[in-house]
MARKELUM-426777 format. One record per residue: x, y, z of N, C-alpha, C in turn. Coordinates in pm, whole numbers, padded with zeros to 5 digits, always signed. Each point is the difference from the previous one (the first is absolute). Example, Ala and Ser with C-alpha at 12.3 -4.5 7.8 and 13.67 -1.06 7.14 Angstrom:
! MARKELUM-426777
+01319-00569+00780-00089+00119+00000+00090+00120+00000;-00035+00105-00072+00082+00119+00006-00077+00109+00073;
//
This chain:
! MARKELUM-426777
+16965+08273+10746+00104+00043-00092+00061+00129+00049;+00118+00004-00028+00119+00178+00049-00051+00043-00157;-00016+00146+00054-00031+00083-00097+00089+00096+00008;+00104-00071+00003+00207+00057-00047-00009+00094+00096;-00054+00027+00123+00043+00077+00118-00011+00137-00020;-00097+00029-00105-00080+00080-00045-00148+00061+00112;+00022+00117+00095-00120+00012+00062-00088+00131-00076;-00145-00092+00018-00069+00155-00082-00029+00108+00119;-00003+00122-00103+00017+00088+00077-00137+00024+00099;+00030+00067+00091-00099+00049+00097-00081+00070-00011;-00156-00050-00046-00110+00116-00026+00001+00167+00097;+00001+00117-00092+00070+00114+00076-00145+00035+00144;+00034+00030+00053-00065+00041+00133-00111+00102-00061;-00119-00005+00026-00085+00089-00060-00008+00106+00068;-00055+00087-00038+00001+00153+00082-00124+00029+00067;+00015+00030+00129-00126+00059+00058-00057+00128-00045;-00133+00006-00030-00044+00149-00074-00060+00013+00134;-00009+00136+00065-00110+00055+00090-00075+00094-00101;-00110-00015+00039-00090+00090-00060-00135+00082+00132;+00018+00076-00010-00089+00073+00131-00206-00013-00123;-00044-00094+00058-00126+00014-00119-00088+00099+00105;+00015+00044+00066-00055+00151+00089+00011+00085-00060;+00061+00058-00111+00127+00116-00065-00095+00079-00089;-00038+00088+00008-00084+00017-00062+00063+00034-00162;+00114+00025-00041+00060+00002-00121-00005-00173-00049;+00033-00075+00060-00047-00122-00004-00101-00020-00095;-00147-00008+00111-00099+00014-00033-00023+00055-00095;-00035+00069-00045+00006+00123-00119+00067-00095-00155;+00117-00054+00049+00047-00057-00107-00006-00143-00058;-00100-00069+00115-00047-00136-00030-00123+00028-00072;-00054+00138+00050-00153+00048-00082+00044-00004-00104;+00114+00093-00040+00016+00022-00158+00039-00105-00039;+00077-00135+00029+00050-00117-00105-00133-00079-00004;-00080-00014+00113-00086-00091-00018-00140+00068-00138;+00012+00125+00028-00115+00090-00102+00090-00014-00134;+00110+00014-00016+00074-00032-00142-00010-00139-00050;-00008-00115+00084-00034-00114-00025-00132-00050-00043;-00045+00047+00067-00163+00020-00021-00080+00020-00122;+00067+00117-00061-00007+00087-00168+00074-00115-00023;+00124-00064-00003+00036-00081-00134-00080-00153+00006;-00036+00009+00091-00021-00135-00010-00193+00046-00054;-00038+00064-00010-00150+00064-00066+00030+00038-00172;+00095+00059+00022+00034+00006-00170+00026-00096-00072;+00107-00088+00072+00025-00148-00034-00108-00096-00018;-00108+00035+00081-00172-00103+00002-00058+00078-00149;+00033+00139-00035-00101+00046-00105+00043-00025-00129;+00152+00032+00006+00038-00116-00141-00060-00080-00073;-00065+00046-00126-00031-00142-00082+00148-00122-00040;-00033-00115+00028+00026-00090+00006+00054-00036-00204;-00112+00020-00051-00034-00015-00117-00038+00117-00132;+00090+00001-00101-00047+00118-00071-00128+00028-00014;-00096+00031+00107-00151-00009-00071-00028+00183+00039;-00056-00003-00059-00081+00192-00051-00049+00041+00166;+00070+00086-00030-00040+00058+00168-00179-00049+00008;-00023+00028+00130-00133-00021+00055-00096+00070-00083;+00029+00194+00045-00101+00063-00086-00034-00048-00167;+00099-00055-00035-00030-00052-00203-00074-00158+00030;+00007-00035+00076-00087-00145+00014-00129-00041+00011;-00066-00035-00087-00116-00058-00013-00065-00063+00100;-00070+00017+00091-00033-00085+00085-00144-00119-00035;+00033-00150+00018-00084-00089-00026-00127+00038+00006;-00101-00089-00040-00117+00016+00012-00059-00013+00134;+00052-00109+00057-00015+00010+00177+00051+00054+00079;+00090+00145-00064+00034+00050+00089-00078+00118+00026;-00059+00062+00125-00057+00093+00007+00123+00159-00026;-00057+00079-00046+00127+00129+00001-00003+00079+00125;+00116+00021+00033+00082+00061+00125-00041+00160+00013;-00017+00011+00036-00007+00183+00058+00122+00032+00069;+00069+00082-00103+00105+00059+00088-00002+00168+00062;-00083+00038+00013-00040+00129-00008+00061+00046+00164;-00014-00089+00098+00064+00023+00105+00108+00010+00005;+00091-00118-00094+00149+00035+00022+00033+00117-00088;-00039+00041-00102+00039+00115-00087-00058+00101+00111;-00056+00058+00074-00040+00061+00072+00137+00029+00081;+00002-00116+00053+00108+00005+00119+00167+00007-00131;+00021-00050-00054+00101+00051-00088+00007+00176-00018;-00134+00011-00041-00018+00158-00037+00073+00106+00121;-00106-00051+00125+00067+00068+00114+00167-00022+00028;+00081-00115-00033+00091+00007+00035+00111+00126-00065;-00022-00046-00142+00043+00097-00110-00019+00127+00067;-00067+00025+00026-00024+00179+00058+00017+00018+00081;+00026-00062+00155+00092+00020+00090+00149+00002-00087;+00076-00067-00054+00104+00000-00024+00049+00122-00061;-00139+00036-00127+00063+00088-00089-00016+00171+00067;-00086-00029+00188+00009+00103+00075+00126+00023+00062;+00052-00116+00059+00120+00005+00063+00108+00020-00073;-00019-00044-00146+00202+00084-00079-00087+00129+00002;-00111+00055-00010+00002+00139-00073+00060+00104+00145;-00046-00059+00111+00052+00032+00096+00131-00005+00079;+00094-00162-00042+00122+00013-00027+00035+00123-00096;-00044-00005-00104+00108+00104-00134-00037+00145+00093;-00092+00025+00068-00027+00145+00036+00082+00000+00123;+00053-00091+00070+00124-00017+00122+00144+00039-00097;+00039-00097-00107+00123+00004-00070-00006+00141-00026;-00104+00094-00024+00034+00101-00086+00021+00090+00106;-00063+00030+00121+00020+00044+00104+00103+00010+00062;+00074-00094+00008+00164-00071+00057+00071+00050-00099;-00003+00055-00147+00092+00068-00056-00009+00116+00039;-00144+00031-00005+00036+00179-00053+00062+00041+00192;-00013-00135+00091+00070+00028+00079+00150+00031+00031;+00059-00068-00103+00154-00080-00002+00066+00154-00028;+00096-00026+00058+00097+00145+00007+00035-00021-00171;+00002+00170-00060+00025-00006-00111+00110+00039-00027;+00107-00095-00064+00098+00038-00041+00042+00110-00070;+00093+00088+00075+00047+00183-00054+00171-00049-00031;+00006+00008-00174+00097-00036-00061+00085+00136-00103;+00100+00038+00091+00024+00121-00079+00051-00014-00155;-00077+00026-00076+00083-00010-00105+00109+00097-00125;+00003+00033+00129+00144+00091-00073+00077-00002+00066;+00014-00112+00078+00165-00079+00060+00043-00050-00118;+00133-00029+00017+00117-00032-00095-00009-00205-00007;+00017-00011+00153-00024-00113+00022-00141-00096-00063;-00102+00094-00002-00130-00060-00064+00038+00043-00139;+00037+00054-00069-00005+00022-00155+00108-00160-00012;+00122-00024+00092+00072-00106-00077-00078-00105+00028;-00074-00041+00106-00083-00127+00016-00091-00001-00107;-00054+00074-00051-00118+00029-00087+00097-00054-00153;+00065+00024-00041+00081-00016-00117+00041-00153-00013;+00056-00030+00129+00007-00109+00020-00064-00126-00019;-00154+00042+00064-00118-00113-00036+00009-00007-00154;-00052+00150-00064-00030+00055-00135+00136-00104-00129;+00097-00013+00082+00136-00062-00067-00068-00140-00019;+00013-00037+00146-00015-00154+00016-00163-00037-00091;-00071+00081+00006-00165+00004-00101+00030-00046-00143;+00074+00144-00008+00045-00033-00172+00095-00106-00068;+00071-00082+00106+00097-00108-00039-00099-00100-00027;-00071-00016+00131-00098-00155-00035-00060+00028-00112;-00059+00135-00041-00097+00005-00181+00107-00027-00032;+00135+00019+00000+00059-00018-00139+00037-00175+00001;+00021-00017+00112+00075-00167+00012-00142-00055-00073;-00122-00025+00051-00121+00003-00039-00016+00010-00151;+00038+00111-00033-00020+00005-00152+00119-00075-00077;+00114-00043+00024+00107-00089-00028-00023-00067-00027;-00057-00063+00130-00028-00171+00008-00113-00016-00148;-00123+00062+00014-00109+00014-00110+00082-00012-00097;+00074+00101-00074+00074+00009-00119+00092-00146-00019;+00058-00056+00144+00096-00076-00102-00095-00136-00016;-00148-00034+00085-00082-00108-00016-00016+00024-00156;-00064+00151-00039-00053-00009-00121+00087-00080-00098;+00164+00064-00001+00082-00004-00108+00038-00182-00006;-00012-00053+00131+00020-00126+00010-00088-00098-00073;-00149+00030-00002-00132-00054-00060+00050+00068-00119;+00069+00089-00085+00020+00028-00133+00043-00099-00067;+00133+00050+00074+00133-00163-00014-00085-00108-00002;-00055-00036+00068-00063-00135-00029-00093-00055-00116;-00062+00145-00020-00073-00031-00123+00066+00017-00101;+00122+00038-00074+00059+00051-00064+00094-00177-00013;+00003-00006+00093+00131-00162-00016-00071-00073-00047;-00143-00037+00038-00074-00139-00020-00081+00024-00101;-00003+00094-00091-00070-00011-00152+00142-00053-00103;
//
């Protein structure tokens, strides 16, 4: 059969990717997708399936012997405290890096800083008031309404 001289179009030419897998930025970044994959697809396995009561609230059968978790809370424990060593040691970097940071010397008894200053202070006090508008005319609107429908 003619299919009215109609040609389909030409699947587009695919693109060659080079990829150098030597690279060490590369590398580095197949570590991190494959380690991100890794976590979801472990979180995704720990998911209950079924609304049932977490583990710790569960009764375990009569044939079941009880679990000792004392190792993994152990090893939980230690993790927690590396971590909560490393922000205390981050926050003591952040605070360091300020009191490094050049401190801004703002004269203020320029002319130019008193009008910028007024300015914000303007634009401050419009939004309370637009702010308080809007409030006032919701209220008066919920008045009206109660006022029509009795």
């Amino acid at each position: 059969m003619n299919s009215g001289g109609v040609v389909p179009p030409a699947a587009p030419a695919e693109e060659e990717i080079d990829i150098d897998l030597g690279d060490p930025e590369v590398e580095k970044a197949a570590l991190a997708i494959q380690s991100k994959f890794k976590g979801f697809k472990n979180r995704k396995t720990k998911l209950p399936t079924s609304p049932k009561a977490p583990q710790s609230q569960q009764q375990p059968g009569p044939d079941v012997a009880p679990v000792d978790n004392s190792a993994t809370k152990a090893r939980t424990e230690e993790k927690d405290t590396k971590k909560n060593e490393s922000s205390e040691e981050s926050n003591k970097n952040i605070k360091a890096n300020k009191e490094e940071a050049e401190e801004v010397d703002i004269d203020l008894e320029d002319p130019e800083v008193a009008k910028a200053a007024e300015k914000i202070q303007a634009g401050f006090k419009g939004f309370k008031a637009r702010k308080l508008a809007a409030k006032t005319t919701e209220v008066a609107v919920v008045r009206l309404n109660l006022v029509t429908s009795m």
